[in-house]
MIMIBA-269800 format. One record per residue (C-alpha): residue number from 1; x, y, z. Coordinates in steps of 0.02 Angstrom, whole numbers, plus 32768, in hexadecimal, padded with zeros to 4 digits. Each point is the difference from the previous one (the first is absolute). Example, Ala and Ser with C-alpha at 12.3 -4.5 7.8 and 13.67 -1.06 7.14 Angstrom:
// residues 2
PT	1	8267	7F1F	8186
PT	2	8045	80AC	7FDF
END
This chain:
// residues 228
PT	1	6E4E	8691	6773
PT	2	8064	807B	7F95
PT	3	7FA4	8092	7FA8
PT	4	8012	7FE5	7F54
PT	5	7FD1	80B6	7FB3
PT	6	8007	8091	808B
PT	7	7FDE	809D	7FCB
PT	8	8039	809F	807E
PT	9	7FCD	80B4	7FE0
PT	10	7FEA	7FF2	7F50
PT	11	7FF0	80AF	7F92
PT	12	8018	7FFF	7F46
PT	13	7FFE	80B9	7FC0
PT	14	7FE9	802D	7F61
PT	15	8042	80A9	7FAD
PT	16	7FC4	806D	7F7C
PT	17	805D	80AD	7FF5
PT	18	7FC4	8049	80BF
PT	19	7F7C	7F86	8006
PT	20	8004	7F6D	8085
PT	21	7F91	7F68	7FF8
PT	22	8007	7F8B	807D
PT	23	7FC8	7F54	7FC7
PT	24	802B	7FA9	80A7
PT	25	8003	8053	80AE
PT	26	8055	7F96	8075
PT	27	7FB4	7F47	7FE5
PT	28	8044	7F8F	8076
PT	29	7FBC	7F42	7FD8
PT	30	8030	7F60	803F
PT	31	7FE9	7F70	7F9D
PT	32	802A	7F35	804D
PT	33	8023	7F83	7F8D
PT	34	7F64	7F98	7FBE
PT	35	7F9E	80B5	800D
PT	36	7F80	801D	7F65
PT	37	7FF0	80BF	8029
PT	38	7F73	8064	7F8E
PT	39	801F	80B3	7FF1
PT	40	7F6E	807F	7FE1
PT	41	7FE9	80B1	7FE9
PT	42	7FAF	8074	7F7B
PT	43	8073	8047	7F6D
PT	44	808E	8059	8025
PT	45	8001	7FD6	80AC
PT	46	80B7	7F9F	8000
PT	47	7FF2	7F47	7FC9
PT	48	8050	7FFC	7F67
PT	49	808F	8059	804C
PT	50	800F	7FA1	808F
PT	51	800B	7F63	7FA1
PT	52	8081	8052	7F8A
PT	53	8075	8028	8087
PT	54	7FEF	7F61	807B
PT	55	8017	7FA1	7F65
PT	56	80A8	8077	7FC9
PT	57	7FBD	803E	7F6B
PT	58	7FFB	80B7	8061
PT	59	8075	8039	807A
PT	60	7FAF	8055	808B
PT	61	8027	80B7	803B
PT	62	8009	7FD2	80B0
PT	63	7FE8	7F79	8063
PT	64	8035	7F48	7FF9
PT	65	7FB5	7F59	7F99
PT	66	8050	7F5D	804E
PT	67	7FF6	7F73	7F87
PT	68	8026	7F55	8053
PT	69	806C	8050	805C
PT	70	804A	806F	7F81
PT	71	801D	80B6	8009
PT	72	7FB4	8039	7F45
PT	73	8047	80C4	803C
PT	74	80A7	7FB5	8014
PT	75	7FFF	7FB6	7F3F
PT	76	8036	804E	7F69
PT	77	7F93	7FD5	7F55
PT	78	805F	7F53	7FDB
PT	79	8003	7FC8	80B7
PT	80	7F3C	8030	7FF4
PT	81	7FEB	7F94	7F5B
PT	82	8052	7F6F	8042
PT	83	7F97	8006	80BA
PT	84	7F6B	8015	7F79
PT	85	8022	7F65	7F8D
PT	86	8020	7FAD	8094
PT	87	7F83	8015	8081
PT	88	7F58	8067	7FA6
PT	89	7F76	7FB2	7F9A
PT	90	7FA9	809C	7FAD
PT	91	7F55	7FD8	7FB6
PT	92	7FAB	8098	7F8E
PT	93	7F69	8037	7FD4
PT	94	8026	7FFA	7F53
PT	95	805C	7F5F	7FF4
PT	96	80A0	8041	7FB9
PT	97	8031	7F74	7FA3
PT	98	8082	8009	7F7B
PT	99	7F71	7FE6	7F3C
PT	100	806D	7FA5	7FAF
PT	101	8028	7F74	8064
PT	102	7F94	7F6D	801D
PT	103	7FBB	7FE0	80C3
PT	104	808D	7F73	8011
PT	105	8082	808D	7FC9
PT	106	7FAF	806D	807C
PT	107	8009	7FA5	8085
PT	108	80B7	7FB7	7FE6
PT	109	805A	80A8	7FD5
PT	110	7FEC	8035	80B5
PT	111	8047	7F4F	8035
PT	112	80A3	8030	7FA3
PT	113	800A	80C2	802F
PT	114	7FE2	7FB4	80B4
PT	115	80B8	7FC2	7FC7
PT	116	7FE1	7F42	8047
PT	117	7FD0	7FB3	7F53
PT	118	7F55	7FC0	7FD7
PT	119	7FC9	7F6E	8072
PT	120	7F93	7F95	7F8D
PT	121	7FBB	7FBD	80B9
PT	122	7FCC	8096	8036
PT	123	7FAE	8033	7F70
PT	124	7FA2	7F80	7FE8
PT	125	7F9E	8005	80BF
PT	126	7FF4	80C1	7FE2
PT	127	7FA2	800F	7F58
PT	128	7F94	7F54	8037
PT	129	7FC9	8040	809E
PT	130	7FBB	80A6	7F97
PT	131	7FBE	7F9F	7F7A
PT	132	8074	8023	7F70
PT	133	8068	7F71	7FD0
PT	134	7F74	8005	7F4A
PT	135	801B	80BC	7FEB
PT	136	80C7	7FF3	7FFC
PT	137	800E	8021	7F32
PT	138	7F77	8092	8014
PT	139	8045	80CB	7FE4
PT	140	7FAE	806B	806C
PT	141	7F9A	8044	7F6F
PT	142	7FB7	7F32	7FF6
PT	143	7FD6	8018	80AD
PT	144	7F59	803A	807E
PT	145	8026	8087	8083
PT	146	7FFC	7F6E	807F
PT	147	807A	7F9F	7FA8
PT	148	8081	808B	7FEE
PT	149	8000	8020	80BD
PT	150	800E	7F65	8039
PT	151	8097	7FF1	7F7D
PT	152	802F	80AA	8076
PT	153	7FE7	7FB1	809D
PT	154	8079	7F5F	7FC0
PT	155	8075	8073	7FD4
PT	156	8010	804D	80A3
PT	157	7FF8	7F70	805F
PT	158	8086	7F87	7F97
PT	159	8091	8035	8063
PT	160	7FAA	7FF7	80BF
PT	161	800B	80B5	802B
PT	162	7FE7	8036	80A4
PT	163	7F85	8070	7FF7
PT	164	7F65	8023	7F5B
PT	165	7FE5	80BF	7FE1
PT	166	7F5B	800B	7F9B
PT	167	7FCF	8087	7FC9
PT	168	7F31	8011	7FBE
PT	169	8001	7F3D	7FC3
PT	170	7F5B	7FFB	7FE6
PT	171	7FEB	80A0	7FAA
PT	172	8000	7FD1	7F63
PT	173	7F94	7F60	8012
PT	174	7F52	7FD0	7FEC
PT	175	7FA3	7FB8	80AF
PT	176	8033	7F52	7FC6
PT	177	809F	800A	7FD4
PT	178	8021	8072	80A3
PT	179	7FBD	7F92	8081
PT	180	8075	7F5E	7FA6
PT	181	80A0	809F	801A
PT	182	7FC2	8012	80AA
PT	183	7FDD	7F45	802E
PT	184	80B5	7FD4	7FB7
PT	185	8041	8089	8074
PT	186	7FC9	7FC9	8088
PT	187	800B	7F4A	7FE5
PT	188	80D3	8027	7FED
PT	189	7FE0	805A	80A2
PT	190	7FBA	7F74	8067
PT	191	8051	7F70	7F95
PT	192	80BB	8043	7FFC
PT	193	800F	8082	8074
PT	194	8013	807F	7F73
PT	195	7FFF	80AA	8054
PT	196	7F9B	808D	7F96
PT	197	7FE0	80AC	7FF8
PT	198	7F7D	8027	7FAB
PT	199	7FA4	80BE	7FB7
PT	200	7F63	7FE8	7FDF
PT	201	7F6C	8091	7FE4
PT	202	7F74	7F6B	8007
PT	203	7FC1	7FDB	80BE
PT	204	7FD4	7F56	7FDA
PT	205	80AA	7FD6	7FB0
PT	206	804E	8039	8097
PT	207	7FA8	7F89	806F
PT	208	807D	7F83	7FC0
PT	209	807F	8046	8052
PT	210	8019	7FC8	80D2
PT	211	8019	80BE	801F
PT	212	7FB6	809A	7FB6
PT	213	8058	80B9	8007
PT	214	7FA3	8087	7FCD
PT	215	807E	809C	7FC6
PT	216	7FC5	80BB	7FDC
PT	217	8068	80A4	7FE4
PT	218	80B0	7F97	8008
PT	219	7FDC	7FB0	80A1
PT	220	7FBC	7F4A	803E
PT	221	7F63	804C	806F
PT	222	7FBF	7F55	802B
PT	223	801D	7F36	7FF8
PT	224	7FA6	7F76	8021
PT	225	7FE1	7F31	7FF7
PT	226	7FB2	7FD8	7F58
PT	227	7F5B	7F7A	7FFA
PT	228	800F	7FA2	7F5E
END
């Protein structure tokens, strides 16, 4: 089965005057489709980056990110936008959605940048199978923590990416509304297929996940099968 993210020699380098940071320090992942990948590590050790630049938000300083199939260090910034719109869910720690819009408006706007036009069918399965076909009229500001995320994750997942980058999406939550994040993730794992990957500082979050990599100092220093 074809890799769907494949990571080789990854450094991202950061320059201030003489100084040199190096965020990453030659990650090499492989992730299959269907994969719910957890990635841990303490502050500062990499994730945020790493997510950043498999997701082309970043371009690296060395190395390659291979994107189903697609060369990201071969793109220039529009090619990159389109292979994001396309192919990326992103999911944020905090939420990101636009405050004056409704969840409905939301959810749709990314149906129409996507460039296909809303599908009214498609909307409808998303937002019932997270629970939010009453919350539709709601701002953000009308809405819990739980709520706006899982307007978030319908956002990211309207147009079928390939691949869910999620960065902390429990961070913000209380226990309750984290473990209905993380059941939802995982039930569009198993349920669809969706692939994730997914930063998380909380052990037990990470247990979702079917694989866990642990990163420290810019590098992935150990992975392993998950037991949620």
């Amino acid at each position: 089965m074809e890799l769907i993210l494949k990571t080789e020699n990854l450094w991202k380098v950061y320059r201030s005057g003489r100084v040199e940071v190096a965020a990453l320090r030659g990650v090499s992942v492989d992730v299959m489709p269907g994969e719910f990948i957890s990635i841990m590590g303490p502050s500062g050790c990499g994730k945020s980056t790493f997510l950043h630049v498999i997701g082309g938000l970043a371009s690296p300083s060395k190395g390659r990110v291979l994107l189903d199939g697609n060369d990201l260090s071969v793109l220039d910034d529009a090619a990159r936008t389109r292979l994001r719109r396309h192919k990326v869910g992103f999911v944020f720690q905090r939420f990101n959605l636009l405050p004056t819009l409704n969840a409905h408006d939301n959810i749709a706007l990314a149906q129409h940048i996507h460039g296909d036009g809303f599908d009214p069918h498609r909307f409808e399965l998303i937002t019932s199978m997270l629970g939010l076909t009453g919350r539709m009229k709601h701002r953000p500001s009308e809405l819990s923590g739980g709520e706006q995320q899982r307007v978030a994750i319908a956002r990211a997942i309207i147009n079928e990416p390939k691949i869910i980058l999620a960065d902390e999406p429990t961070g913000n939550l209380d226990t309750q509304s984290s473990d209905n994040v993380l059941g939802i993730l995982r039930q569009l794992n198993k349920d669809l297929g969706q692939t994730i990957v997914m930063i998380t500082h909380n052990p037990e979050a990470a247990t979702y996940g079917n694989r866990v990599l642990h990163m420290r100092d810019g590098l992935v220093v150990d992975g392993a099968n998950a037991t949620h």
